[in-house]
C-alpha positions in Angstrom: 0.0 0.0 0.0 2.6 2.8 0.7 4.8 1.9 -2.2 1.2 2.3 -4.5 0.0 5.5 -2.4 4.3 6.9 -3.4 3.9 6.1 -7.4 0.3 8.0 -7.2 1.8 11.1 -5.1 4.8 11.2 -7.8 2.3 10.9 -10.9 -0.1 14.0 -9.2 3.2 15.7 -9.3 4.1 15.2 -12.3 1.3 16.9 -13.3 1.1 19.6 -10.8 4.8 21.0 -11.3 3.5 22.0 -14.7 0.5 23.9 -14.0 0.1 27.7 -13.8 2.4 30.5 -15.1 3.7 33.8 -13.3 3.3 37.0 -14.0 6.2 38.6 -15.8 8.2 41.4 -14.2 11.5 43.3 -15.7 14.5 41.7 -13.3 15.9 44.2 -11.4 19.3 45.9 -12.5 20.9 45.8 -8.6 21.3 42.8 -6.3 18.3 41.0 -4.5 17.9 40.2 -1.1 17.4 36.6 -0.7 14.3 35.0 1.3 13.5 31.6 1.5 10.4 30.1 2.3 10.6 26.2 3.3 8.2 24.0 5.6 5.0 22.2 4.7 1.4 23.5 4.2 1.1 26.9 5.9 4.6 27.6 4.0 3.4 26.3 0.9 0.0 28.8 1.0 -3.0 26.8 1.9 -5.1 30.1 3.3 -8.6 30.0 1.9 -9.5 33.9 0.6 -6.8 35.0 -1.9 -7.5 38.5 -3.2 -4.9 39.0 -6.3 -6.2 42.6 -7.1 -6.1 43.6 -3.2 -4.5 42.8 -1.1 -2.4 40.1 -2.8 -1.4 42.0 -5.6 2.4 42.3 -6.7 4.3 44.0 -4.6 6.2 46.4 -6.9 9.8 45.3 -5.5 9.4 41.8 -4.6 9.7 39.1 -7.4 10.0 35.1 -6.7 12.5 32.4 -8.1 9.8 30.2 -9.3 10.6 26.7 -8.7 7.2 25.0 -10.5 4.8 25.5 -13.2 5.7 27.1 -16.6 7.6 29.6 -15.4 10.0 27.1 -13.7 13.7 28.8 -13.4 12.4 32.3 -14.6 12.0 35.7 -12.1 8.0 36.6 -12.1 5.9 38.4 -9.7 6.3 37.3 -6.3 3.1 37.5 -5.0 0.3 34.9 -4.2 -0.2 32.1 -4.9 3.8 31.1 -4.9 5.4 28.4 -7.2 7.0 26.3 -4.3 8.0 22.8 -5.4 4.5 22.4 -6.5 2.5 25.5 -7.6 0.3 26.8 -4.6 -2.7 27.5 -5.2 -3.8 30.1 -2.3 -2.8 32.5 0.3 1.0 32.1 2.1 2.9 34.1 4.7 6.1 35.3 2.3 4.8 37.7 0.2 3.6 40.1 3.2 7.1 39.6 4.8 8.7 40.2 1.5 6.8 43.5 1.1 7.8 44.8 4.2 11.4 43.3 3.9 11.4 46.1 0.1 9.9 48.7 2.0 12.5 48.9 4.8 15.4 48.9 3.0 14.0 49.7 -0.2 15.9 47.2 -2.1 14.2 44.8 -4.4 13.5 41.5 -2.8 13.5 37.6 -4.4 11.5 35.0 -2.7 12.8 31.3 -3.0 9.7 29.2 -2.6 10.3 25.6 -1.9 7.7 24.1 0.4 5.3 20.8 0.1 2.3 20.4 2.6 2.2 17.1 3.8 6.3 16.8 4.4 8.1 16.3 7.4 11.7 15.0 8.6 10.2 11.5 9.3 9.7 10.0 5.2 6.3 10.3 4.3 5.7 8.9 0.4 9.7 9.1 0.0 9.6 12.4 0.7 11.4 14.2 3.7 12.9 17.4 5.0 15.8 15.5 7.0 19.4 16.6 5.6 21.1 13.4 6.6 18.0 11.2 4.9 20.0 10.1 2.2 17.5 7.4 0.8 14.3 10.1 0.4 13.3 9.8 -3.3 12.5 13.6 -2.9 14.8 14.9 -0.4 13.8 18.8 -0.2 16.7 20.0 1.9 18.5 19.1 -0.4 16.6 20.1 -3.4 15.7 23.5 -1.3 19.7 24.7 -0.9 19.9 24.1 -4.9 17.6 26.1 -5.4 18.6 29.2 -2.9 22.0 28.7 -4.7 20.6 28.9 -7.8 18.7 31.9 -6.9 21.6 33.7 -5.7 23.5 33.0 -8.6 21.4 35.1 -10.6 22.9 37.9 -10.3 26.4 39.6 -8.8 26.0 40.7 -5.2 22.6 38.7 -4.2 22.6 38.0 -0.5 20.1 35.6 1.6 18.8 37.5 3.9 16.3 34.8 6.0 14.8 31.7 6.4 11.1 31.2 7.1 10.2 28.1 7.9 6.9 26.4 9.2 6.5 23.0 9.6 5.8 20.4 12.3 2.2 19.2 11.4 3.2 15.9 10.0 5.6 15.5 12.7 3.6 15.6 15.3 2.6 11.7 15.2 5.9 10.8 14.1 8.6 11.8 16.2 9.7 12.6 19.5 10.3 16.0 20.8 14.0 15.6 21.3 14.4 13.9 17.7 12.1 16.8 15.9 14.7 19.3 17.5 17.9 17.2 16.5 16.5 17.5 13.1 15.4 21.0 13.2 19.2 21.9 14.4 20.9 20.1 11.9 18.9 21.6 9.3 19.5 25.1 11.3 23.1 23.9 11.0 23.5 22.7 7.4 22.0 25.7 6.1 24.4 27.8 7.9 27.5 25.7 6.5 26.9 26.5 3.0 25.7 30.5 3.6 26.6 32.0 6.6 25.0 32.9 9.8 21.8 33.8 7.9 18.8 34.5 10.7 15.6 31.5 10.3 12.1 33.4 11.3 9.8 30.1 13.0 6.0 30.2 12.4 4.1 28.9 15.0 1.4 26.1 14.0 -2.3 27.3 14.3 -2.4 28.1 17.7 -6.3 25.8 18.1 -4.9 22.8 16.1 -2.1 22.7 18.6 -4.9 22.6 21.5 -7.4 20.8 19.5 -5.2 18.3 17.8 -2.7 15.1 18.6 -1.3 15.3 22.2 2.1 16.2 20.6 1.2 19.0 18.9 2.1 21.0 22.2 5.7 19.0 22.3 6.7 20.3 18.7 5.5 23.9 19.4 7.6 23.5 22.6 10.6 22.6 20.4 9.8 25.6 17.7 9.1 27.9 20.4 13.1 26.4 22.2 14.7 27.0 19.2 16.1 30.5 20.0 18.3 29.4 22.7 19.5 26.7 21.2 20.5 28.7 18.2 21.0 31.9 17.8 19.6 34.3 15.3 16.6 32.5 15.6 12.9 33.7 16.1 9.7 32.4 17.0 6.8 33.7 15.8 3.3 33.3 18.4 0.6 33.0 15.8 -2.8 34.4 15.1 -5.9 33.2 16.7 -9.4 32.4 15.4 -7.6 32.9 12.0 -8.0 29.7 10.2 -9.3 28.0 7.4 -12.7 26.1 8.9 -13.8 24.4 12.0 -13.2 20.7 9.9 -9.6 22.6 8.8 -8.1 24.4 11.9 -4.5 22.8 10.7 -4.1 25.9 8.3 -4.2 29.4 8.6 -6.6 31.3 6.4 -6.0 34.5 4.3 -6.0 36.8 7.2 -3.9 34.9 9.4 -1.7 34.3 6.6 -0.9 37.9 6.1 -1.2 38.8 9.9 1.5 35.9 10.9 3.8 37.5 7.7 3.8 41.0 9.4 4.5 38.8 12.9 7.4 37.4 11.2 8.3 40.5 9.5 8.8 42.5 12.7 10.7 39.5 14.5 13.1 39.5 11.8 13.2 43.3 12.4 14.0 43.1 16.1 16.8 40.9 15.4 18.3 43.2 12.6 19.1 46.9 14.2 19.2 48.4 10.9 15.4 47.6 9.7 12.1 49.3 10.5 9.5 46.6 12.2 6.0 47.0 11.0 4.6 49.3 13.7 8.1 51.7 13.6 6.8 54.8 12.6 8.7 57.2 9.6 
C-alpha cells in the first residue's frame, strides 16, 4: 500500500509542477535580497481567501525564483499564490514579509519558494525534510539549498537574507520531541554551512490545532518555540488566533492569518536586525 500511495503522489506531481504561469516582471538591475520560504502546508500557501487585485497584488519590488509550473527557473511576480516545489494554489505568509522586507530597506526582494504540505523530517511517500535522509526519493533539503543557490547566482552581489520556515504538522505523530529538535538543528546547521549565519524566522502552527489536535502537537510547538536558545539568530513567531481555514480545517491558517503571521514574522526578523524598520516603527 505505501509503495502504490508513493507512485500516485509522484504521478499527481508530475502533473502539478506543470500547471500555472507567473506574472512577468523586468529583473531588477541591482542585487536581491534573498528569502526563502521552506516548511510544509502553511509555508506552501494553503489560506482560503486569496484577493490578487487587493491585497495580494504584486508587490512592486518583490519578485520570486519560481521553482514549478511554466515559469519554472524564470524571475515573475512574487506575490500569491507562490510556485513552491509544486504550484500553490492560495494564500501564504512570504509575500507580506517580503513586502515589508522592500519597503525597509528599499531594495528589491526575491523570494525562493520551496515548500510541500504534507512533508516532514520523518519520510512520508519518499519524501522528507531531513538533511542526513540520504534514501528520500525527494529529499527537499537538499533540493531547497539548490535552489537558494541557484537563486543567488542570478545575479552579482545577491545576498540571503532569512529563512522562514513552518513546519511540524506531519511530525507531530511521528517523532519525539527531542528527535524533531535534533533534526530541526541540523537543518538550522546545514544551512548555515553552506551560507553564513543567515537568521531563520519560525511560524508557529495554528495556535487551536495545537490545542485541538494530537497530544504532541504542544511537544513540537515547545521545540519551535526552544529553538532560540539553542541557536542563535533565531525567532519564534506566536501566531494568530481564530484565524484559520474552517472548524473541519483548523491545521491551516486562512488568508487573514496568513498575512497577519507575515507582518508577525516580519517585525521578529526586524527586532533581530538593528538596521530595519518593524512594522509598527513609525517614519
Amino acid at each position: 500500500m505505501g509503495l502504490r500511495q508513493d507512485v500516485v503522489v509522484r504521478a499527481k506531481d508530475v502533473v502539478k509542477r506543470r500547471l500555472g504561469r507567473g506574472i512577468p516582471v523586468e529583473v531588477f538591475d541591482e542585487p536581491y535580497v534573498v528569502v526563502a520560504v521552506l516548511g510544509q502546508s502553511n509555508a506552501h500557501g494553503a489560506g482560503v481567501g486569496l484577493d490578487r487585485d487587493g491585497l495580494d497584488a504584486p508587490h512592486p519590488r518583490v519578485h520570486q525564483w519560481a521553482a514549478s509550473g511554466r515559469s519554472k527557473n524564470t524571475v515573475v511576480a512574487g506575490s500569491n499564490p507562490l510556485f513552491h516545489e509544486v504550484p500553490s494554489k492560495a494564500v501564504g505568509f512570504g509575500p507580506t514579509f517580503a513586502g515589508h522586507l522592500a519597503d525597509a530597506t528599499g531594495r528589491p526582494v526575491l523570494l525562493v519558494p520551496y515548500a510541500r504540505g504534507d512533508s516532514g523530517f520523518a519520510r512520508i511517500h519518499g519524501i522528507s525534510w531531513d538533511p542526513s535522509d540520504t534514501g528520500a526519493r525527494n529529499n527537499l533539503f537538499h533540493n531547497a539549498m539548490t535552489r537558494i543557490r541557484s537563486g543567488l547566482n542570478i545575479a552579482p552581489g545577491n545576498e540571503l537574507a532569512a529563512v522562514l520556515w513552518h513546519q511540524g504538522e506531519s511530525d507531530v505523530p511521528l517523532l519525539t520531541g527531542p528527535a524533531y529538535a535534533e533534526k530541526l538543528d541540523l537543518l538550522i546547521d546545514t544551512v548555515r554551512a553552506h551560507f553564513g549565519e543567515v537568521p531563520f524566522v519560525l511560524g508557529q502552527m495554528v495556535p487551536e490545532e495545537i490545542e485541538s489536535g494530537h497530544a504532541n502537537y504542544p511537544v513540537i510547538d515547545a521545540v519551535h518555540a526552544d529553538t532560540p536558545r539553542r541557536r542563535a539568530s533565531v525567532a519564534y513567531v506566536p501566531g494568530p488566533r481564530s484565524l484559520y481555514n474552517s472548524e473541519t480545517e483548523k491545521i491551516h491558517y486562512n488568508a487573514d492569518g496568513q498575512r497577519e503571521l507575515g507582518r508577525r514574522m516580519w517585525d521578529a526578523f526586524a527586532s533581530m536586525r538593528s538596521n530595519v524598520r518593524r512594522s509598527t516603527d513609525t517614519a
